[in-house]
Structure formats: C-alpha cells, structure tokens
C-alpha positions, 0 to 999 in steps of 0.5 A, a space after each residue: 685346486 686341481 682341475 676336476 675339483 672345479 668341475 665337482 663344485 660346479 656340479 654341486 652349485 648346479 644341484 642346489 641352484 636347481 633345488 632353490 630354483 623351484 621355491 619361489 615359483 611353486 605356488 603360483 605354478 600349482 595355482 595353474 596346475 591345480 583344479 582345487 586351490 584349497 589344496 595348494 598348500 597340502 600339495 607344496 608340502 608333500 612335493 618338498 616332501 616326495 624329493 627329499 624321500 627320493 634322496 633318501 632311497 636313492 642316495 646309497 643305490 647311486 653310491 654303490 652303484 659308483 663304487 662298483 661301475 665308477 663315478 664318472 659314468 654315474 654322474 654322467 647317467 644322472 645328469 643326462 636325466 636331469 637335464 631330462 627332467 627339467 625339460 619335462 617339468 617345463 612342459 608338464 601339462 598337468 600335476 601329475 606330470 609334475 610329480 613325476 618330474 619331482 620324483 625323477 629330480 629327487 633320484 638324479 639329485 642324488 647325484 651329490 653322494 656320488 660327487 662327494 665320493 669322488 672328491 674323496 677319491 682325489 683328496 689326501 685325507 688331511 685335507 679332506 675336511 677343508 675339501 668338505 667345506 668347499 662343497 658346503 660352500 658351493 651348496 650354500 651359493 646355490 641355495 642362495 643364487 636358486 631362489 633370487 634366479 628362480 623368482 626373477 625368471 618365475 616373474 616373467 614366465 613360471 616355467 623359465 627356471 626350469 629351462 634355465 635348470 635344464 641348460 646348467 645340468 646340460 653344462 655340467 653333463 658336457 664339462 664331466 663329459 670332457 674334463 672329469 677323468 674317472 676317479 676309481 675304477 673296481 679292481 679284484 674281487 669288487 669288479 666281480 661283486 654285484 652292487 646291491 639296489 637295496 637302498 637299506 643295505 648300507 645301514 644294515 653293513 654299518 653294524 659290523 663297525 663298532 667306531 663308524 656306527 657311532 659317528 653315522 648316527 652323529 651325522 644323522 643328529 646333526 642332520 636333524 638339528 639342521 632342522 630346525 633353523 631350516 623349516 623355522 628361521 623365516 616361519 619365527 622372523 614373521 611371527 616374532 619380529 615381524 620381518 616384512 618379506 623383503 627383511 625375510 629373503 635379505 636374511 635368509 640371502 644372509 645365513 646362506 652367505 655366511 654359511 658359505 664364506 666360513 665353509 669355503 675359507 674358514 672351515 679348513 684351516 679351523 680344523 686343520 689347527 684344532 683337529 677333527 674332534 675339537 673342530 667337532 665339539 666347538 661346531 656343535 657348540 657354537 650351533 646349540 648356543 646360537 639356538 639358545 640365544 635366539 630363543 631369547 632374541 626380542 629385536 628383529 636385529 638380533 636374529 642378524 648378530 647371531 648368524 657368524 654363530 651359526 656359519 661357525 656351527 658349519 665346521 662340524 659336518 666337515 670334520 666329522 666327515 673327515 674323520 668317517 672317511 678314516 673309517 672306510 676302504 677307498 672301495 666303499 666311500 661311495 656307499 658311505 656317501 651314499 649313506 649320508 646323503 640318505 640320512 641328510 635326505 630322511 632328515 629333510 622329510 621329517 625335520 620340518 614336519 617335526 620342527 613345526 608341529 612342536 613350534 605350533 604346539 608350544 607357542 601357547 607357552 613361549 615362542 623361544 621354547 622351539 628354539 631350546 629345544 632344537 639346541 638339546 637336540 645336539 646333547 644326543 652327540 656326547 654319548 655317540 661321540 664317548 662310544 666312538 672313542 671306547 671303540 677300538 677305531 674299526 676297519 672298513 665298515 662297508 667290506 
C-alpha cells in the first residue's frame, strides 16, 4: 500500500479509538460532574446525541471546504483542534465545559469525510471498493481498542483517555504534517467558486442527478438499518439471554473483530469477483437474514454463530460506495463524502431513539418482533436500487 494510505487508516483508527474511548468513563465522569444524579442518564443520551448532531452539520462543510482549499490542510486544521479538545475535556471543571468540548469533538471528527475523499483521491476506481473496506476495517479496530484503552485508563484516573486522545490526534497532526502530499488541489474555475457553509446545500445539489439521488438515499437506508444492532445487540443480549457483562463486552469485542477481518481481507476481493451491484444485493441480504435469525435466537450462543453473517452484511457499504464515487467529478468527492458522512451522522442521532422505543413498545408482544422489523428496514433498497438502473447513469451530481 502506498505510503499515505497508511497514514488515512491510522487517522481513521484514531478518530474511532477517540469516540469509544469515552464510552466506558462517561458515567462515572457526569456522576463527578453533575450536581443532579437523577439526571445522569438523560444527560448520557443527549451527549451521544449532540456528537453525532455536530457530524451531521458539519461533514458536508468539512468536505466542501477540502474540495475547494485541499484535503490536507483541512485535515490539518481538524486535528489541530482535536487534539485541542481533548486537552480541554481533561480539564473540563464543569459539564458545561464538558459539552463544549463534545461539540467541538463531533465537528473535528468530521474529519473522516474529508479522509475518505482523499483516499478516493489516490485510488484507481476498480479498487475503491476494497480501499473502502480497509477503512471500515480500521474503523472497526478503534471501536474495538476505544472502549477496553478507555475502561483501562478510566479505572485508574477518569480523565487519562482524554489525554491518551489528545497524544494519538498530536501524532496523527505530525504524521500528515510530514508524510500526506496534498491530494487535490482546485484548478480553473473551482479555485475561484466559494465553498458553500451551508451544510444542507449538498443534498439540495443531489437533486439534479437522476442515478446518484437513488443510491445516496440507499446509504442512508443502510445507515439506518445499522441501527439497529447498534443501539440493540447488548440492550436484547441482557434482557433476552441473560449475558452477564463480561459475555456483553466479549461479544461486542467479537462483532467489531469480525466486522473488521472481513472489511480488511475479504471485502475486496468479494466485490471485485461479483461486482459492485451483486456485492450489494448479497450485502443487504446476509444483513436482513442475520436480523431474522436473531429474532428467533433462544440460546445466549447463538447470537455468536450469527456474527460471520453480519461481518458478510459489511461488503454493501463498500460496494456501494464504490459505485457513487462512479457518479461524481474528482472535483467534488469531497462534498459526496462530505454527504455520506452527515446521513451516517443523522442516522446515529435518530437510529437509537427509534430502535429503542420500538424495542420498549413491542416486548409485550414478542422480544424477536425488533429484530423483524429492522430486517424490513432493508426492503426500502429494492425500488432505490430499481430506480438507479431505469436512470440513465447521470454525470457529476455536485457541479
């Protein structure tokens, strides 16, 4: 792999290792921060919540901005401020502070559009789909590294993974500081057009393409459907088997893990034996069946057996990745990424206020009835997937 590949995985290991890294000290650090205890839980939720809304406003500004001024001094500026941030949620004397400092995390970790953008940037198209997957695959490492560093650090001083952030984020600033050439720079009339800082502009472009609309709100199906294992799997592993908190952690340890094998070894080669398309269809299918079959599960084991199913579901996001970046100029993957990255962000905010309420309101009923529902969730792709190829192909969405 070429050398600034390295360097765009690393920052993307960083970016999910700093996200998980709060998980497990969250509580205990609002029980030290807060003057009301009875409002710990209201307040957990809502700074999950407030990050995942900073994403989504601020992914599409981040992308545009790197397609008009570079990706390398974008992700330069970004990491500055992480690093920043993290420093100033170590110090945070109130939670108030605090918040701040969540809002500031959820607009540098943006920065992840603007990454992939310039992996797209330095990889032929016929190999995009496998360099996708090597992202999910680092995404997956953090998110499996974040929370065992964070409760580890957190045991012995709460505000240790936060300085622990701010070092990797200072790293990762040096290395694109020294090693990432810039990837793209605006030539012609895009280096005289102003970047809009509407972070809704992106979606109002994407109406003037009749094969790229259907595929953008593909993702954001399967952003949604992502959901649902997401807000769940740990939430029904308690209730339903029983798990004890040891079997929770060792099996969320063991979706991130086979998520990112299959991401960083299988993924390519899948696609680039199937197709994109085919590789979409098969990912969307392994994903609802391994919905359905947990619905049924009775065994604390079985939830286990399931998860090759659900690593397999992962080659659809890649492909179809893939085949939008088909659809855009080099000029504009930035505000495509930029795009993605919000819904995937707009997703996170609603998915687990959606997922969980419908859990809460059908357990009278039947616990697996969640489970069915999330799996029906994937139905929604077939017209949007028929519409894209009635469509003629389209041009550049974003000109």
């Amino acid at each position: 792999m070429p050398k600034p590949l390295y360097v765009l995985l690393f920052i993307l290991l960083i970016d999910a290792i700093g996200l998980g890294l709060i998980m497990p000290i969250l509580p205990g650090l609002l029980a030290s921060l807060s003057q009301d205890p009875a409002h710990n839980s209201l307040h957990y939720g809502v700074l999950l919540a407030l990050y995942a809304l900073m994403q989504f406003v601020c992914a599409p500004v981040l992308g545009a901005l790197s397609d008009r001024y570079g990706r390398r001094r974008v992700l330069l500026l970004s990491l500055a401020g992480a690093a920043l941030d993290y420093v100033l949620m170590a110090y945070a004397p109130t939670l108030g502070w605090f918040y701040l400092g969540r809002v500031v995390a959820g607009i540098t970790g943006a920065n992840m559009a603007v990454a992939t953008a310039y992996l797209t940037d330095i990889t032929p198209q016929g190999q995009r789909a496998a360099r996708f997957g090597q992202m999910g695959a680092a995404v997956g490492l953090g998110m499996i590294a974040g929370p065992v560093l964070g409760g580890w650090l957190g045991d012995g001083w709460l505000r240790a993974p936060f300085w622990l952030a701010a070092a990797l984020n200072g790293i990762s600033l040096l290395l694109v500081w020294r090693v990432l050439p810039e990837s793209r720079r605006a030539e012609g009339d895009d280096a005289q057009q102003r970047p809009s800082l509407n972070a809704f502009a992106a979606f109002k472009r994407l109406q003037g393409s009749a094969g790229l609309l259907p595929l953008v709100c593909l993702f954001g199906v399967l952003a949604l459907g992502g959901q649902w294992p997401g807000s769940l799997w740990i939430l029904y592993g308690l209730d339903r088997f029983g798990w004890s908190p040891w079997v929770a952690g060792l099996s969320l340890a063991g979706y991130g893990l086979c998520h990112a094998l299959a991401q960083a070894f299988a993924i390519g080669p899948l696609v680039a034996r199937l197709g994109e398309t085919r590789a979409l269809l098969l990912g969307l299918a392994c994903d609802a069946l391994g919905l359905l079959l947990l619905a049924f599960a009775v065994s604390g084991w079985e939830p286990f057996a399931l998860l090759p199913l659900f690593a397999a579901g992962g080659m659809a996001v890649p492909a179809l990745q893939s085949m939008m970046t088909r659809l855009v100029s080099d000029a504009h993957q930035g505000a495509l990424q930029g795009t993605l990255a919000s819904m995937a962000s707009l997703a996170g905010v609603i998915g687990p206020l959606l997922v969980t309420g419908l859990y809460t309101v059908g357990q009278g009923l039947w616990p697996g009835l969640i489970w069915v529902l999330g799996a029906t969730i994937y139905l929604l792709a077939l017209p949007l997937l028929q519409r894209y190829r009635r469509s003629s192909g389209g041009q550049a969405a974003f000109v």
